[in-house]
C-alpha positions as CSV (number, residue, x, y, z in Angstrom):
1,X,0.0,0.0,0.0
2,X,1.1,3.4,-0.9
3,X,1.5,5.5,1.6
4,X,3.2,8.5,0.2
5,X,3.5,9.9,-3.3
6,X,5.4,12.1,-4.7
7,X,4.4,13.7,-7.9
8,X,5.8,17.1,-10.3
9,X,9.1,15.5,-11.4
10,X,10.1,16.3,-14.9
11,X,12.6,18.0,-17.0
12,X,13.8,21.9,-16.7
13,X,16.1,23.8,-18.2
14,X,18.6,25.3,-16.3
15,X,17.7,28.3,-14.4
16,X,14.1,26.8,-14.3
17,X,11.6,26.0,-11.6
18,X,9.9,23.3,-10.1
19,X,7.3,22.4,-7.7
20,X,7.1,18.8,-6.3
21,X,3.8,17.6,-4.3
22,X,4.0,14.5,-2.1
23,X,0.5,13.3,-1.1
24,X,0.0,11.2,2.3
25,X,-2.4,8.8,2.5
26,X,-1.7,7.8,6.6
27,X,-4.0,9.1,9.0
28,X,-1.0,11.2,10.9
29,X,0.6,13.2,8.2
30,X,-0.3,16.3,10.0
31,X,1.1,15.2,13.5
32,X,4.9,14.6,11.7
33,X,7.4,15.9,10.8
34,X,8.0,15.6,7.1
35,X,11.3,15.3,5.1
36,X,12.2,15.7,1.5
37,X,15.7,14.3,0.3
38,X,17.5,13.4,-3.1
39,X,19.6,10.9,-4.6
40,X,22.0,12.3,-7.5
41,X,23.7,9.7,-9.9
42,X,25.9,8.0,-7.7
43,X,26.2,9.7,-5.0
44,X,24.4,8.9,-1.4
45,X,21.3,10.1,-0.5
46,X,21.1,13.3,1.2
47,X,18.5,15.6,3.3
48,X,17.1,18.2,0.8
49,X,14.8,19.9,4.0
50,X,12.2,18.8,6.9
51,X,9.0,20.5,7.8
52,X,7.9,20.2,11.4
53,X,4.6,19.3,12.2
54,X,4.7,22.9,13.5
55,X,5.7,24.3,10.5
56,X,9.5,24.6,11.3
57,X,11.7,24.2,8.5
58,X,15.3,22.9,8.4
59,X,17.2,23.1,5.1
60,X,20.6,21.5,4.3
61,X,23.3,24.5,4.4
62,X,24.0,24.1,0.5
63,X,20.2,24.4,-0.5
64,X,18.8,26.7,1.5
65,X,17.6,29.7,-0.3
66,X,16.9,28.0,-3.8
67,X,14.3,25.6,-2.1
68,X,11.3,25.9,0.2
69,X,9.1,23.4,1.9
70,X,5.9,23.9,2.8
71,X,3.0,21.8,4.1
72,X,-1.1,21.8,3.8
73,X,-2.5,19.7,6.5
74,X,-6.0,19.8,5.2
75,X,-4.6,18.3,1.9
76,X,-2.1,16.1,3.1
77,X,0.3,17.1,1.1
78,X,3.5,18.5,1.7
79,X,5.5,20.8,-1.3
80,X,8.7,21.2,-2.5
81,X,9.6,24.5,-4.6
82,X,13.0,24.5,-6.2
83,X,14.2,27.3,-8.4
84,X,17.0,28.4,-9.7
85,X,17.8,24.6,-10.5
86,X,21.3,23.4,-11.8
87,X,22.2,20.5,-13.4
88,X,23.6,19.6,-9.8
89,X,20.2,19.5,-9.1
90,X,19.4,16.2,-10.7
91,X,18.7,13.5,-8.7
92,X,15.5,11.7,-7.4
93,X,13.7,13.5,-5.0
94,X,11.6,11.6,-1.9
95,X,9.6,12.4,0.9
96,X,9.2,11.2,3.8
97,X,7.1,10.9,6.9
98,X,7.8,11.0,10.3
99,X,11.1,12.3,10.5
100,X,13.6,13.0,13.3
101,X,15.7,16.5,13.1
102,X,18.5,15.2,14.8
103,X,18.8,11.8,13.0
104,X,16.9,12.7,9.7
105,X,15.6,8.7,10.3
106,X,12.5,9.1,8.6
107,X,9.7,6.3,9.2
108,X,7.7,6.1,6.1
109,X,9.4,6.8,2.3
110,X,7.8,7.6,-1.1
111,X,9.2,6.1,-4.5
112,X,10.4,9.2,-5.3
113,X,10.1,11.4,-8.8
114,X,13.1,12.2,-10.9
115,X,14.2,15.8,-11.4
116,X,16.1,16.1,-14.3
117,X,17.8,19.6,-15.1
118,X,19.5,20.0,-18.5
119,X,19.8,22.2,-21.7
């Protein structure tokens, strides 16, 4: 069973935008905290950002500034907005539920959506 899904991956030129979604489907999205991370061509996977269930954000020092996480607790749905992408930028991006800010353990994972940023 699906639990989360993320959705808004695609192709963009450089310089470009994007806006990922990632849909919960568990009856506690709004009571975690919820984490969005990427995988580039290999390389490990690393923490893109986590939303508190409060609406606290952390970002990872490198991103912070290009991308912004938001959350809609009456949707379910948490958001990702990246601009000013880079080709550095591609990777496949998840999200996840129920995350830890010290540990960035996160309990439940999506299948994740490739982001793919060329000319």
């Amino acid at each position: 069973q699906v639990q989360l899904e993320e959705s808004g991956g695609g192709s963009v030129q450089p310089g470009g935008s994007l806006r990922l979604s990632c849909a919960s489907s568990t009856h506690t999205f709004s009571s975690h905290n919820i984490g969005w991370f990427r995988q580039a061509p290999g390389k490990e996977r690393e923490m893109v950002g986590i939303i508190t269930r409060h609406g606290d954000r952390y970002y990872s020092d490198s991103l912070e500034g290009r991308f912004i996480i938001s959350r809609d607790n009456d949707k379910n749905t948490a958001y990702l907005q990246m601009n000013s992408l880079s080709p550095e930028d591609t990777a496949i991006y998840f999200c996840a539920e129920d995350c830890a800010i010290a540990t960035q353990y996160c309990d439940i994972w999506g299948q994740g959506t490739q982001v793919t940023v060329s000319s």
